[in-house]
Every structure is written in C-alpha cells, then in structure tokens.
MDAnalysis code that builds the backbone (N, CA, C; Angstrom):
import MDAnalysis as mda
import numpy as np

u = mda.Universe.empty(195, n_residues=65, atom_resindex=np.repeat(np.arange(65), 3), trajectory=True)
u.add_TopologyAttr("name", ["N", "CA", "C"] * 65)
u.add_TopologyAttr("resid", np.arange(1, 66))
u.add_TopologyAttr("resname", ["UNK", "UNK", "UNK", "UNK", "UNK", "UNK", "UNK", "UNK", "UNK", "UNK", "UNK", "UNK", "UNK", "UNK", "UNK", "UNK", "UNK", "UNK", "UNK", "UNK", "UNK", "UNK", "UNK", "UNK", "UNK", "UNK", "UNK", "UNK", "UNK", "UNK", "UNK", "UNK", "UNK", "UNK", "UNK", "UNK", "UNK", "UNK", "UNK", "UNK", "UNK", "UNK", "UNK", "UNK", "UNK", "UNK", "UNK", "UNK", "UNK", "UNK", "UNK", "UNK", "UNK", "UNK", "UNK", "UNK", "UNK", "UNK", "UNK", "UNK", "UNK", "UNK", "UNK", "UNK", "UNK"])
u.atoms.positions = np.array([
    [-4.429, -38.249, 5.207],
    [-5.688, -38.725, 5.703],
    [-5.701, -38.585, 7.228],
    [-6.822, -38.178, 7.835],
    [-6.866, -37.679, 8.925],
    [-7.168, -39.079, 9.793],
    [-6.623, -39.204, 11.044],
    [-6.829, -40.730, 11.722],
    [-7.716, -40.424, 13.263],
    [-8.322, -41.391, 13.652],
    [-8.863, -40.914, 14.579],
    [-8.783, -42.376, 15.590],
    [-8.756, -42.352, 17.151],
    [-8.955, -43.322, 18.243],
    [-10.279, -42.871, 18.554],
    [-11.243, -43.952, 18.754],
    [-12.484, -43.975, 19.424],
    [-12.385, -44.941, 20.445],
    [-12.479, -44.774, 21.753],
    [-12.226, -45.545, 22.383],
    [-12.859, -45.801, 24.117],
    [-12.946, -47.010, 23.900],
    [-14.134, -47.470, 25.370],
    [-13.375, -47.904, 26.339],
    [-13.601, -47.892, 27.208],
    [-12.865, -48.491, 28.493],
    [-13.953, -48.837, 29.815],
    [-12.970, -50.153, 30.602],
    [-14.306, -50.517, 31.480],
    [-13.100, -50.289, 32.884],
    [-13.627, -49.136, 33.832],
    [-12.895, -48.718, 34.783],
    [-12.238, -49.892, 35.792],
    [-11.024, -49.714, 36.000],
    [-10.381, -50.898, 36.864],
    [-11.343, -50.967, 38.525],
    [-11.517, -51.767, 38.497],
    [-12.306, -52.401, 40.040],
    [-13.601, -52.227, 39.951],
    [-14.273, -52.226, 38.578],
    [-15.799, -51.569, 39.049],
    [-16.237, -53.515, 37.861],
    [-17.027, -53.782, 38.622],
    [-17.690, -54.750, 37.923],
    [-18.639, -54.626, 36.453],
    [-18.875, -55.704, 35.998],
    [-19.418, -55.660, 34.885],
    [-20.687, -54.204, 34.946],
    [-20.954, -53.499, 33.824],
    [-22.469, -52.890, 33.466],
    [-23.703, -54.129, 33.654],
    [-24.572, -53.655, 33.903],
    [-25.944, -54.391, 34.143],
    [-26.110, -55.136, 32.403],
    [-26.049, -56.201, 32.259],
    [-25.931, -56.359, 30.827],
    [-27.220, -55.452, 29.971],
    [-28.123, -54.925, 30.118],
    [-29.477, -54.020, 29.749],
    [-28.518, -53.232, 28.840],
    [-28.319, -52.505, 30.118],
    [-27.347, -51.443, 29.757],
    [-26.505, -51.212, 28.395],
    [-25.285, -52.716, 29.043],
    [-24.359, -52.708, 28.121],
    [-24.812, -53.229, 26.871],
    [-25.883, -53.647, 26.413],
    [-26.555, -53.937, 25.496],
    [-26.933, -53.034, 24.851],
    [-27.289, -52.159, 25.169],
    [-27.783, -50.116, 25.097],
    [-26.547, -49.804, 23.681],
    [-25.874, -49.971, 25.249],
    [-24.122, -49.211, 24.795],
    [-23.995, -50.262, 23.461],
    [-23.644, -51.173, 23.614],
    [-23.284, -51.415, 22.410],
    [-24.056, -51.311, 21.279],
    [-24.901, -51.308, 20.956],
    [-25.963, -50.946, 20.118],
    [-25.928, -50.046, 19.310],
    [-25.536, -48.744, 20.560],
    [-25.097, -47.652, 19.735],
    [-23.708, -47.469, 19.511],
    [-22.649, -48.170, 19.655],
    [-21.475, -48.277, 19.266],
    [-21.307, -49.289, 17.859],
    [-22.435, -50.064, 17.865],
    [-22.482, -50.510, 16.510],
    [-22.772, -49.697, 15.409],
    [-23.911, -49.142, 15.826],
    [-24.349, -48.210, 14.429],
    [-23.263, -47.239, 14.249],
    [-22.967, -47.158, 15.348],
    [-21.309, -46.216, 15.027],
    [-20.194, -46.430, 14.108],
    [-20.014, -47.490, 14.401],
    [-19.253, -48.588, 13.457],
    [-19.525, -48.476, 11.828],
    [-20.706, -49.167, 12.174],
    [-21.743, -49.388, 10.681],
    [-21.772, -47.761, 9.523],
    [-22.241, -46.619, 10.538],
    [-22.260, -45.532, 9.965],
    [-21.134, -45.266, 9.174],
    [-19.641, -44.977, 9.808],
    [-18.607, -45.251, 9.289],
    [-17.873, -46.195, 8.316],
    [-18.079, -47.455, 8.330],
    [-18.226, -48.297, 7.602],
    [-18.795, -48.007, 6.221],
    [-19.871, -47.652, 6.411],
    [-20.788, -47.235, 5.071],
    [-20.055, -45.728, 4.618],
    [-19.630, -44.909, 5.276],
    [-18.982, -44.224, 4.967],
    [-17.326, -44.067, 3.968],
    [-16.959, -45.416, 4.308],
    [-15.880, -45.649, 4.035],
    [-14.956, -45.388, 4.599],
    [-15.098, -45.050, 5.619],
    [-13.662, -45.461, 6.467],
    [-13.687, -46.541, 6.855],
    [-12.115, -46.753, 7.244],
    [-11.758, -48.436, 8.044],
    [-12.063, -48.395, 9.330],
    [-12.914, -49.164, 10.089],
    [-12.763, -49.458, 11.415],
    [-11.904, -50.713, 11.684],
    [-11.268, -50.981, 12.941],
    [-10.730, -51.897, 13.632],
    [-11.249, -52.197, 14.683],
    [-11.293, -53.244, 15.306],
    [-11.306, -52.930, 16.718],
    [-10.944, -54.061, 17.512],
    [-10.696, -54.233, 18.657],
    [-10.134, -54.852, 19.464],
    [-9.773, -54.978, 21.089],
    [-9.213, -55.271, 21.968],
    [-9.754, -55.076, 23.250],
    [-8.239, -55.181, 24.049],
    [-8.409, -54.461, 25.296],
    [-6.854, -54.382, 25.940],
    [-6.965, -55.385, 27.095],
    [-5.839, -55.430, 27.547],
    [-5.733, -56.406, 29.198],
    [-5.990, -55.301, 29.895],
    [-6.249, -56.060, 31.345],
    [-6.261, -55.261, 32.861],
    [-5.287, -54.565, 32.471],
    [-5.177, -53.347, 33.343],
    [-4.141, -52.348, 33.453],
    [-3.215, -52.651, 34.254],
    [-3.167, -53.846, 35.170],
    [-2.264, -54.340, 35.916],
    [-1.755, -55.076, 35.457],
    [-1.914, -55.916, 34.244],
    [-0.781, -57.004, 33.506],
    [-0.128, -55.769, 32.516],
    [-0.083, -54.418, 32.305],
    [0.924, -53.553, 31.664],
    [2.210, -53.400, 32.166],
    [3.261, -54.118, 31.290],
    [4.778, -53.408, 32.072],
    [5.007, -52.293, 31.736],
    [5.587, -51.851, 32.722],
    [6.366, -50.549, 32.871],
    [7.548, -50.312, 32.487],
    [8.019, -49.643, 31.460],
    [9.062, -49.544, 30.868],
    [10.315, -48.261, 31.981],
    [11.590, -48.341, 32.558],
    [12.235, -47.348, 33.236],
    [13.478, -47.481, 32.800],
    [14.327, -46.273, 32.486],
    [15.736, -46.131, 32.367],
    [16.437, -46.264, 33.946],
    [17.413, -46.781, 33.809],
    [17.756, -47.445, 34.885],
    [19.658, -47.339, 34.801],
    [20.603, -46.442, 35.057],
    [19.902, -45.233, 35.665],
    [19.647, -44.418, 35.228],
    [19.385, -43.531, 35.542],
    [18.788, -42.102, 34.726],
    [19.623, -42.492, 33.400],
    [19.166, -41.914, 32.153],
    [19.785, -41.427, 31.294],
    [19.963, -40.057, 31.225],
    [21.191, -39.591, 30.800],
    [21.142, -37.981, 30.637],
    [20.277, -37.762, 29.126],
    [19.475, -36.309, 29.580],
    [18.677, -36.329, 28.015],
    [19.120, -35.028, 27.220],
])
C-alpha cells in the first residue's frame, strides 16, 4: 500500500495568518481530509513544536562509518 505525508507548516518567526485567511486554508484542507476519508484511506493528523525545542542528535566523536 502506497503511503503518503501531506503536510502544513507555519514558517518560524512569521506570525499568525490573518485568521480570514486561515479559515480559507483550512476549509480546504478539510475537504481534503473528508475527500479521502470517503475514499477510504486513513488520515491522521496532528501538530509539531517550534523548531527550536528540536534536539539535535551528534556522534561525539566522530564515528568511523
């Protein structure tokens, strides 16, 4: 079965969308949903942190590869 990421993001330092807008947007990210849904595929969905609470994973020291 073929898998797919659809995925939104709200750019680091830029403030909220005009809610109009983001009302727009989501709207049509619902029927998006919905379409699929009715389709039978599974949607999920869910939401990430700032990109600044992500740790950074480093080999320490180098590993040889």
């Amino acid at each position: 079965m073929k898998q797919y990421l659809i995925s939104m993001y709200q750019p680091a330092g830029v403030g909220m969308p005009d809610p109009e807008f983001l009302a727009d947007v989501m709207r049509k990210v619902d029927a998006i949903r919905r379409d699929l849904v009715e389709a039978g595929s599974w949607v999920f969905g869910n939401g990430l942190h700032a990109p600044e609470t992500a740790p950074c994973g480093r080999r320490w020291p180098a590993a040889p590869r």
